[in-house]
C-alpha positions as CSV (number, residue, x, y, z in Angstrom):
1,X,-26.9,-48.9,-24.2
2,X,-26.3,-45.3,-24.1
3,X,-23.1,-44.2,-22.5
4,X,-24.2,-41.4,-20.0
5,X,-21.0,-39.1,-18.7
6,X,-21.5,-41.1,-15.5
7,X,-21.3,-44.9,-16.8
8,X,-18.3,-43.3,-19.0
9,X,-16.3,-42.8,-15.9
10,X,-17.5,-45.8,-13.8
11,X,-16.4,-47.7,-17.4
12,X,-13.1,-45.4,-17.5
13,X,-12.4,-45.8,-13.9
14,X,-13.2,-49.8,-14.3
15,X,-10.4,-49.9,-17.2
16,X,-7.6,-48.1,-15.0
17,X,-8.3,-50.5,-12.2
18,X,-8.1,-53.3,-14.3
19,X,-4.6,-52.0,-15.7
20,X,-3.5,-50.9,-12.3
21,X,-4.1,-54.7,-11.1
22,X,-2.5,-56.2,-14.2
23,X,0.5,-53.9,-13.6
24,X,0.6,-54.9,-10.6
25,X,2.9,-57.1,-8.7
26,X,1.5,-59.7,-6.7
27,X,2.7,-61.0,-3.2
28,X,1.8,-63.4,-1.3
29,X,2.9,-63.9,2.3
30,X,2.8,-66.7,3.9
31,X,3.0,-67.6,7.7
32,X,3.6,-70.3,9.8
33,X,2.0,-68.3,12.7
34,X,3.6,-68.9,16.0
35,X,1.5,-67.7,18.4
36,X,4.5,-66.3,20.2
37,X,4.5,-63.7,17.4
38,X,1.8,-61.9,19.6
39,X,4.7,-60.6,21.6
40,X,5.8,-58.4,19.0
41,X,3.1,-58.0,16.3
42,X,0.2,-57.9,18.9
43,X,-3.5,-58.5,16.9
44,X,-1.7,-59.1,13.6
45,X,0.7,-61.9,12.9
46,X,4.4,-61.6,11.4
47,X,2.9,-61.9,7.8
48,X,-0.1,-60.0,8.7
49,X,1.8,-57.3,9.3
50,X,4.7,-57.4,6.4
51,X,1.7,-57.8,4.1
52,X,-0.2,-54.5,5.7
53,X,2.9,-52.5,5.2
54,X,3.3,-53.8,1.5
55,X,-0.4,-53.2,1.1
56,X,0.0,-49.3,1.3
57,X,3.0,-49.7,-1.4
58,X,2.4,-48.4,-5.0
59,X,2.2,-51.3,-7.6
60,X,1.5,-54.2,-5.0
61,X,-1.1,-56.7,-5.0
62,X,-1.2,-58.1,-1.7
63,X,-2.7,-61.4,0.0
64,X,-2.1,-63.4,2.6
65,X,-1.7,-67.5,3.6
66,X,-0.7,-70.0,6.2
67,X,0.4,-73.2,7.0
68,X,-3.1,-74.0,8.2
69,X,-5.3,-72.6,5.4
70,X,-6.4,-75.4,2.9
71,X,-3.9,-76.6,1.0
72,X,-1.5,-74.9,3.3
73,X,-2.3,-71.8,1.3
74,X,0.0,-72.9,-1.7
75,X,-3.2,-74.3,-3.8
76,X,-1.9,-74.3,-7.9
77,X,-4.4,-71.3,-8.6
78,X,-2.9,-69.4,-5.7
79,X,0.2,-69.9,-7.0
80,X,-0.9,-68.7,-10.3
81,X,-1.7,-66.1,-9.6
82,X,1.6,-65.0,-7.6
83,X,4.5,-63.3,-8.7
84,X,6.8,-63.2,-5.4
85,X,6.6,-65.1,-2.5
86,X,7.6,-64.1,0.8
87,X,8.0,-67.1,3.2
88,X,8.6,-67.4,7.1
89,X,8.8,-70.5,9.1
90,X,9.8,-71.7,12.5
91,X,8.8,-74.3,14.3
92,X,7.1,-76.5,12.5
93,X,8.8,-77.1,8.8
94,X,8.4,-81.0,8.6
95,X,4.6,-80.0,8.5
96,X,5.2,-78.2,5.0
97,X,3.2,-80.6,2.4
98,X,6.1,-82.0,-0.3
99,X,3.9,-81.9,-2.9
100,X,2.8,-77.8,-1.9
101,X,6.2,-76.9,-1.6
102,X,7.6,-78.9,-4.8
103,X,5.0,-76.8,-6.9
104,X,7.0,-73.8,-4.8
105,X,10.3,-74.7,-6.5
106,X,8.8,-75.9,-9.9
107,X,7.7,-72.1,-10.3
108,X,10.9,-70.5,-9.3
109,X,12.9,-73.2,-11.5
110,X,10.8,-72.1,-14.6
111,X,10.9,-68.4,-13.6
112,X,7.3,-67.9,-12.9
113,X,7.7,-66.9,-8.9
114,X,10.5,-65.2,-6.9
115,X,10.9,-66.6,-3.8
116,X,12.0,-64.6,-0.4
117,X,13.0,-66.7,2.8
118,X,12.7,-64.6,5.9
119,X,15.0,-65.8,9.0
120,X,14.4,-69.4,10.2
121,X,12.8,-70.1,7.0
122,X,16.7,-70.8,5.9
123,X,15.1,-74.6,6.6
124,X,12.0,-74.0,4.9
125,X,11.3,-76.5,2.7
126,X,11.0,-74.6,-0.7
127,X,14.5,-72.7,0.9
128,X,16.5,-76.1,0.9
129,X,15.2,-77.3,-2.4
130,X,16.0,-74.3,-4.0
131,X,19.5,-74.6,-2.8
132,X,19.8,-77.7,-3.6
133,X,18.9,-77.1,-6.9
134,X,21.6,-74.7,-7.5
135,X,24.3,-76.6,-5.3
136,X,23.5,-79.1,-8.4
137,X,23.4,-77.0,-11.3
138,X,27.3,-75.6,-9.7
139,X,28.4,-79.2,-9.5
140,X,27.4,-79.8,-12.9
141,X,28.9,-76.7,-14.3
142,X,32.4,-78.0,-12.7
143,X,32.4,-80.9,-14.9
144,X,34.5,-80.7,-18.4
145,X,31.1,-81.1,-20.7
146,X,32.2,-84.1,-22.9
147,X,32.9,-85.9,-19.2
148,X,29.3,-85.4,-18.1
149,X,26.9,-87.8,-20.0
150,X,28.8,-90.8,-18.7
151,X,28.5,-89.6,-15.0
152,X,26.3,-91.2,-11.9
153,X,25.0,-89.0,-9.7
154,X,24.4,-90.1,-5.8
155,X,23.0,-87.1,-3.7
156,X,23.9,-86.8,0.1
157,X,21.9,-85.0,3.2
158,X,18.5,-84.9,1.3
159,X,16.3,-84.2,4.8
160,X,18.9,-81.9,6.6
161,X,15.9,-80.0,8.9
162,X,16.5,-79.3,12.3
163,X,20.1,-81.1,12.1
164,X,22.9,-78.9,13.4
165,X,26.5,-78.4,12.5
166,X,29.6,-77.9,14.3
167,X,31.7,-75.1,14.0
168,X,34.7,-77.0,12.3
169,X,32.6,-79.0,9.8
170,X,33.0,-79.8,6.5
171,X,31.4,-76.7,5.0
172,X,28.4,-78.1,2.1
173,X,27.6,-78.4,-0.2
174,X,30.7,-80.1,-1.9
175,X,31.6,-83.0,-4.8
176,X,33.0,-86.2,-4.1
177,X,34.1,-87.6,-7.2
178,X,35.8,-91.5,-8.0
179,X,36.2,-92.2,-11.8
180,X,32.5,-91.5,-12.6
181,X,30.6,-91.5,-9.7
182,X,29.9,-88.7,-8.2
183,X,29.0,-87.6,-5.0
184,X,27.4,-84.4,-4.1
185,X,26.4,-83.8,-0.3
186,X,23.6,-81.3,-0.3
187,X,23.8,-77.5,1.5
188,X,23.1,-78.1,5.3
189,X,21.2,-74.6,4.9
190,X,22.3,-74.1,8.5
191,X,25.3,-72.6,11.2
192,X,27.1,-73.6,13.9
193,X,26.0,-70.6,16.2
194,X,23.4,-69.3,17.0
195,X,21.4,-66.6,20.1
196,X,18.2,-65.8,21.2
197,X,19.4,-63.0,23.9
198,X,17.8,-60.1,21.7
199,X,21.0,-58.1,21.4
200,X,21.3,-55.6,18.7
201,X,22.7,-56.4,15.2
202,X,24.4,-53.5,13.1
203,X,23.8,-54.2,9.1
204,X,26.1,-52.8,6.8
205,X,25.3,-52.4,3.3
206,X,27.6,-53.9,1.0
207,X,25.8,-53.0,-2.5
208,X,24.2,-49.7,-2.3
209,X,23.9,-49.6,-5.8
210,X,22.1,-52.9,-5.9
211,X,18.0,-52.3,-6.0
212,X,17.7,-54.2,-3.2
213,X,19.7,-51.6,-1.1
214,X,17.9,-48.6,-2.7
215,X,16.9,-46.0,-0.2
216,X,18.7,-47.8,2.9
217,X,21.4,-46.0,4.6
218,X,25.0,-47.6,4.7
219,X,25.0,-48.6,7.5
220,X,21.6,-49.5,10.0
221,X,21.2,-51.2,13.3
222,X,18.2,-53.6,14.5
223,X,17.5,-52.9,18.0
224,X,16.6,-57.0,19.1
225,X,17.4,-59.4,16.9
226,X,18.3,-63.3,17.1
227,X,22.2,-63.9,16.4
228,X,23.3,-66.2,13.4
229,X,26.7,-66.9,13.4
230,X,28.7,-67.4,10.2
231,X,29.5,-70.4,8.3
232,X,26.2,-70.6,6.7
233,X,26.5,-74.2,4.8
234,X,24.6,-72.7,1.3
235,X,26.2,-72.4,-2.5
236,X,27.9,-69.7,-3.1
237,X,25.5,-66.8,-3.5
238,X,25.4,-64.6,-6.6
239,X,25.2,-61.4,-4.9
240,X,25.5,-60.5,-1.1
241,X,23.6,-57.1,-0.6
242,X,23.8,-57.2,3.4
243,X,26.4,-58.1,6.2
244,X,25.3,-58.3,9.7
245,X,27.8,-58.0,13.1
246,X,27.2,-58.4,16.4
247,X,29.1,-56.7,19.4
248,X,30.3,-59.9,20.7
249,X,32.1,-60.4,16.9
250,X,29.6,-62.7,15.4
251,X,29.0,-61.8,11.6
252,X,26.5,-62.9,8.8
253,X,25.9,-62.4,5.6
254,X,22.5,-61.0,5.6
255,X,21.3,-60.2,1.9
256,X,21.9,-63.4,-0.4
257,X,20.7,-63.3,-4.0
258,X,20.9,-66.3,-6.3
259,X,19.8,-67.2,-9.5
260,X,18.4,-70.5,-9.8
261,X,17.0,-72.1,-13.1
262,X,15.5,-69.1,-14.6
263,X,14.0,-68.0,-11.1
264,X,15.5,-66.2,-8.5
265,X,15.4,-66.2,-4.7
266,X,16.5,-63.9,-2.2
267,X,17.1,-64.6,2.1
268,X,17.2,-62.1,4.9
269,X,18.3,-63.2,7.9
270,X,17.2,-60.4,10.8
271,X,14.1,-61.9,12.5
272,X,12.6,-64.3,14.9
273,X,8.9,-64.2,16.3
274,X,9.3,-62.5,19.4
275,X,11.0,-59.1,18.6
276,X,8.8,-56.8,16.3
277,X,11.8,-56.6,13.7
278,X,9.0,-56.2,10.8
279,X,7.6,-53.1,12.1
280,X,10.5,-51.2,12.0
281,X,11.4,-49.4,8.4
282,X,14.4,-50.5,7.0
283,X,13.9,-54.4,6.7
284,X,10.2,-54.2,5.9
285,X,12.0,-51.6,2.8
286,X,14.6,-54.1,2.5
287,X,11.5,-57.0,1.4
288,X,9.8,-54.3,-0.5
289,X,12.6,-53.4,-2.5
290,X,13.4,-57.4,-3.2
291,X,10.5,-57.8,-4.8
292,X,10.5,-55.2,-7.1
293,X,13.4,-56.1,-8.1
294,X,13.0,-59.7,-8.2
295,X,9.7,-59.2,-10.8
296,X,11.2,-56.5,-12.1
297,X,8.3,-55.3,-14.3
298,X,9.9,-52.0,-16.2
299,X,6.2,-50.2,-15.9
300,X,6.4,-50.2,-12.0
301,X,7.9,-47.6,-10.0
């Protein structure tokens, strides 16, 4: 075949795009799809929309998936072929396939997908198993090592979805032990307080140097937002980037990192479906900036 100046650069141009994609960090954001997100996002949905502004993004590879595509859009080859995973949920989390979501967590665990929980998603099922699975790797690390082969484990609150908590509740997850049982009762992955009145939320940022924080100001309001209210029953995160108040003196923490197996995840609270909180700059920046970091592949900007 004889390499004309023109099939040269289609071949060249081929080559870069092919290196561009491999360099490339891939997303995939997935959607319950309210409808009530039409309030806020109009045409598009929530994930539509987070996944069109990381579509314009240097070094992204973006798709997106729902809880109603085949195999709820978590098939093995499109988890394959994911590096981060940005996750919201509502309404209908019991509908999350087990063995979908378990394939979810078995990445993360094993360090081959970073996971990102948006907002309600804190009761997503990938969210809770994930916390569970580091509530257990801390409950384990508490235990003298020659004490911990002869141990039985029992594990409490498995299911804890749409359960609530009182303010004045024992805050989970936490270790029961008597001689060698032990008991661990799971992270409720919930609060005692929360309210849908749209009110503003003022975000402080506790990190700036963290890369998660890069380019956000110190300190940044969301003009509607739904109000969490502090304790939130999760293991003790690694990092908190983010801390949220409200004018009526509810606080959160906002920006939790944890590592998790050899995987890590990362939740942002600001959100709920009716308020178009993921059109406005600094959260969508705030996702954008997770996962780069979270991949962190040293040839991407």
């Amino acid at each position: 075949m004889k390499l004309t100046p023109l099939r040269i650069a289609a071949l060249t141009f081929t080559l870069f795009a092919q290196t561009q994609a491999a360099d490339s960090i891939r997303v995939l954001v997935w959607d319950e799809q309210q409808p009530q997100q039409k309030e806020a996002y109009g045409e598009k949905f929530l994930g539509e929309s987070i996944a069109a502004h990381l579509e314009k993004q240097a070094g992204f590879s973006v798709k997106s998936a729902c809880l109603d595509d085949p195999e709820q859009g978590l098939s093995e080859a499109a988890l394959d072929a994911t590096d981060v995973l940005v996750f919201w949920c509502h309404r209908r989390v019991n509908d999350q396939d087990d063995a979908r979501m378990e394939s979810v967590v078995r990445r993360v665990l094993d360090g081959k997908l970073a996971f990102i929980a948006l907002h309600s998603a804190h009761w997503a099922k990938p969210f809770v198993r994930l916390m569970q699975e580091r509530s257990k790797a801390d409950a384990l690390a508490g235990i003298p090592e020659p004490e911990r082969s002869s141990l039985k484990w029992e594990f409490l609150n498995e299911k804890p979805y749409y359960k609530g908590v009182k303010a004045d509740a024992r805050l989970t997850p936490f270790l029961t032990r008597t001689g060698d049982v032990c008991q661990l009762t799971l992270p409720q992955c919930v609060f005692p307080v929360y309210r849908n009145d749209g009110a503003p939320s003022h975000i402080k940022t506790l990190l700036p140097a963290h890369p998660i924080a890069s380019g956000l100001p110190a300190q940044w309001d969301i003009p509607q937002t739904e109000m969490y209210g502090e304790p939130f029953h999760i293991p003790a995160p690694d990092e908190v980037v983010f801390e949220e108040k409200w004018d009526k003196g509810e606080h959160f923490r906002s920006g939790l990192v944890w590592k998790i197996g050899s995987g890590r995840a990362f939740y942002f609270r600001p959100g709920h479906e009716t308020y178009p909180i993921f059109k406005q700059a600094e959260p969508l920046r705030v996702i954008e900036n997770a996962a780069r970091w979270m991949v962190s592949k040293p040839s991407l900007p």
